[in-house]
KOLBA-570668 format. One line per 3 residues: number of its first residue (from 0); their letters; for each residue x negated, y, z of C-alpha. Coordinates in nm, 2 decimals, always signed. Layout:
NUM> a> X:Y:Z; ...
***
This chain:
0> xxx> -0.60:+12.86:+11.80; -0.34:+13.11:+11.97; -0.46:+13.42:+12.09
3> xxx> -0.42:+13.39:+12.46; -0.54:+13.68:+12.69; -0.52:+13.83:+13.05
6> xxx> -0.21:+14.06:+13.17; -0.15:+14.21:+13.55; +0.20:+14.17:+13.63
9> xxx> +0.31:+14.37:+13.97; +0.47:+14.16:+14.23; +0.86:+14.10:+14.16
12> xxx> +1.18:+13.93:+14.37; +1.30:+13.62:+14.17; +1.63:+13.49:+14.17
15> xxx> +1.78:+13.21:+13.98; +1.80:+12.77:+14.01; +1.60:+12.50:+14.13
18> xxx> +1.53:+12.21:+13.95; +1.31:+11.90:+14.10; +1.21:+11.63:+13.91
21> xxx> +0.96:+11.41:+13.79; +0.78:+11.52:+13.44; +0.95:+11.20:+13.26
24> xxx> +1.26:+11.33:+13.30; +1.19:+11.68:+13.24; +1.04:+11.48:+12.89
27> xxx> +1.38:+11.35:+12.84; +1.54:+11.76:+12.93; +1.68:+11.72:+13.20
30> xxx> +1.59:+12.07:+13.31; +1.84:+12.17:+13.00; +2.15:+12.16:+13.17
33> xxx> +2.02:+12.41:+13.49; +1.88:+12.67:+13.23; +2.19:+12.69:+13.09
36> xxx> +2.38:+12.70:+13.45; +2.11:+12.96:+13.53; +2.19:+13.19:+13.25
39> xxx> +2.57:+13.12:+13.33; +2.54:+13.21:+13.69; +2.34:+13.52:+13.62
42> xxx> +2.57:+13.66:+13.35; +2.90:+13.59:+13.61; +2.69:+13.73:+13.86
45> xxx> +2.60:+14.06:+13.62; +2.22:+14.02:+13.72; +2.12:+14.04:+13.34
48> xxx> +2.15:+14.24:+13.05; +2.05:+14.25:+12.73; +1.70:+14.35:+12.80
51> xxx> +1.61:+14.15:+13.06; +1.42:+13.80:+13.05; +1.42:+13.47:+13.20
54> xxx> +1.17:+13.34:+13.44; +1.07:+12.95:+13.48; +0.84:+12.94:+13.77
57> xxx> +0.70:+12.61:+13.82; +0.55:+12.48:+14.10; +0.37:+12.09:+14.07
60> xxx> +0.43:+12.00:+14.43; +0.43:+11.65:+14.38; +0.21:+11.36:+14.19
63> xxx> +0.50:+11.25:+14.02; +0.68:+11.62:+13.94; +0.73:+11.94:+14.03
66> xxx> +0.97:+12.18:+14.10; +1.11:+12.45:+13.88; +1.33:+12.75:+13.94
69> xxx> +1.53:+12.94:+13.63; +1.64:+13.29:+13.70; +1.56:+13.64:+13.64
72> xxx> +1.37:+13.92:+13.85; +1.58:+14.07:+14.07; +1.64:+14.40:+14.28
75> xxx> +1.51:+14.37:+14.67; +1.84:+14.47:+14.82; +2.09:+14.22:+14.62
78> xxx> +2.28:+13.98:+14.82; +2.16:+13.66:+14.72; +2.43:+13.35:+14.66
81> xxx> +2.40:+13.06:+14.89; +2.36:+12.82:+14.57; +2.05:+12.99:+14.44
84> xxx> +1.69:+13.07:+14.56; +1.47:+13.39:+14.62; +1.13:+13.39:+14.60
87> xxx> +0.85:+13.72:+14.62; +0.62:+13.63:+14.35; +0.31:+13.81:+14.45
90> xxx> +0.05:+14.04:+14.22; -0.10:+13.80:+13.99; -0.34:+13.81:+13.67
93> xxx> -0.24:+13.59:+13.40; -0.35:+13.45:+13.15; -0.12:+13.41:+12.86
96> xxx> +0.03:+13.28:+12.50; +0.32:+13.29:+12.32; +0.47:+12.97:+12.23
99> xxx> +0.65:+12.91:+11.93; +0.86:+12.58:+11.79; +0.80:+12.22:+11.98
102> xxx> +0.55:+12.04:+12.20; +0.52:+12.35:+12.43; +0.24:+12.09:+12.62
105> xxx> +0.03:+12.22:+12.34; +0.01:+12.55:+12.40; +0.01:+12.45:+12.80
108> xxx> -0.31:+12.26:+12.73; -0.49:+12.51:+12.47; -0.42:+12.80:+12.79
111> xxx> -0.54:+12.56:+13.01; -0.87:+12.50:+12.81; -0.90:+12.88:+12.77
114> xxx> -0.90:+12.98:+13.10; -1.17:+12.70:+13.18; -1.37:+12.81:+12.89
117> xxx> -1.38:+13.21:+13.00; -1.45:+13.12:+13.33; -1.15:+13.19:+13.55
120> xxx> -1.02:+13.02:+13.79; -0.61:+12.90:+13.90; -0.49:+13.15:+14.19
123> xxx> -0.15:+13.01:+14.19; -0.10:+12.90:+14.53; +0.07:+12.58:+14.46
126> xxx> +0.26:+12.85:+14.19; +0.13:+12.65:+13.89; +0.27:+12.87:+13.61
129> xxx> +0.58:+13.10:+13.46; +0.75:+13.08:+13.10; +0.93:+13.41:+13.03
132> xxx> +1.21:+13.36:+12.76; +1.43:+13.56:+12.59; +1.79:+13.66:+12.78
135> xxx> +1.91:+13.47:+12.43; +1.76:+13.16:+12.51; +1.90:+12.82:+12.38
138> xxx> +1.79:+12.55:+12.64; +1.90:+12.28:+12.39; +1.73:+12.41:+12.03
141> xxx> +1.45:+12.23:+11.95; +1.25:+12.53:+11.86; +1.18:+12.77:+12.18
144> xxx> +0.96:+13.06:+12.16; +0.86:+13.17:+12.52; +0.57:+13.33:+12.68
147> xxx> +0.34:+13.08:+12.87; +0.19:+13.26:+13.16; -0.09:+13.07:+13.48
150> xxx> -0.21:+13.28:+13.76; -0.59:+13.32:+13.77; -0.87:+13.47:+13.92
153> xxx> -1.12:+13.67:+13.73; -1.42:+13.61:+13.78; -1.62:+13.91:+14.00
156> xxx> -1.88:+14.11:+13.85; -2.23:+14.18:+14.03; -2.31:+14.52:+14.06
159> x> -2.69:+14.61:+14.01
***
C-alpha cells in the first residue's frame, strides 16, 4: 500500500483551463490536449517557472462527469485573461499520495479507502480533489507521477 497521510495547505488563487466532460472520455484523454494548452498558456503568459507546479482541480458536478480546471496558483492582483478561470481555493486538510506510472484510479481508490478507514470525512464542497504535477509534466506519457490530494475533515477530538 502507498503511504498516504494528511497535509494543511493555506488557501491559494488558481488560474488555469477548464475542461468538462464525461469520465469515458476523460478514459479515452481527452483532457490531454487542455493540459498541454494550459501549460502553453501559462508559459506565454510568464505565470510559471521552473519551480512552480501544476494544479488539476476537479470538481464531479455531474452523474455522468465532472469538470476539471489545469493551471497553476496564482498572485491575487494578476489580471486574469478572458479565456481562463480563477478560482479561491479555500484552507483545506488533505489527505494525500504520490502516484507513480499508470492506472492513477488506483491510487484514487486506495486514498479513497484510506480516508474511510481513519475516519475522516470529504470537506470538499462539490471540490472533489487536486493532482499537483510537476511544471515538466507530459500530458501524453503513459507514465505520470503526480501528487493525489482530497479535502477532508478530521475528525474532532473530545476533551475530558
Amino acid at each position: 500500500m502507498k503511504e498516504c497521510r494528511i497535509m494543511r495547505k493555506s488557501s491559494f488563487y488558481f488560474i488555469g483551463l477548464k475542461w468538462t466532460g464525461t469520465y469515458e472520455a476523460a478514459a479515452h484523454g481527452s483532457i490531454q490536449p487542455v493540459i498541454q494548452a494550459s501549460k502553453d498558456r501559462l508559459q506565454e503568459l510568464q505565470l510559471t517557472n521552473e519551480h512552480s507546479n501544476l494544479i488539476g482541480l476537479s470538481y464531479h458536478d455531474r452523474i455522468d462527469g465532472f469538470t476539471y480546471y489545469i493551471g497553476t496558483e496564482a498572485i491575487k492582483s494578476q489580471p486574469i485573461p478572458p479565456d481562463m478561470h480563477k478560482i479561491i481555493i479555500p484552507s483545506h486538510d488533505y489527505a494525500i499520495t504520490e502516484h507513480k506510472g499508470q492506472h492513477a484510479w488506483k491510487s484514487y481508490e486506495q486514498l479513497y479507502r484510506w480516508v474511510e478507514e481513519h475516519g475522516y470525512h470529504m470537506n470538499g464542497s462539490g471540490f472533489n480533489h487536486l493532482d499537483v504535477y510537476p511544471i515538466d509534466y507530459d500530458p501524453f506519457k503513459l507514465n505520470p507521477s503526480l501528487t493525489i490530494g482530497v479535502p477532508v475533515k478530521l475528525p474532532t477530538r473530545s476533551i475530558d
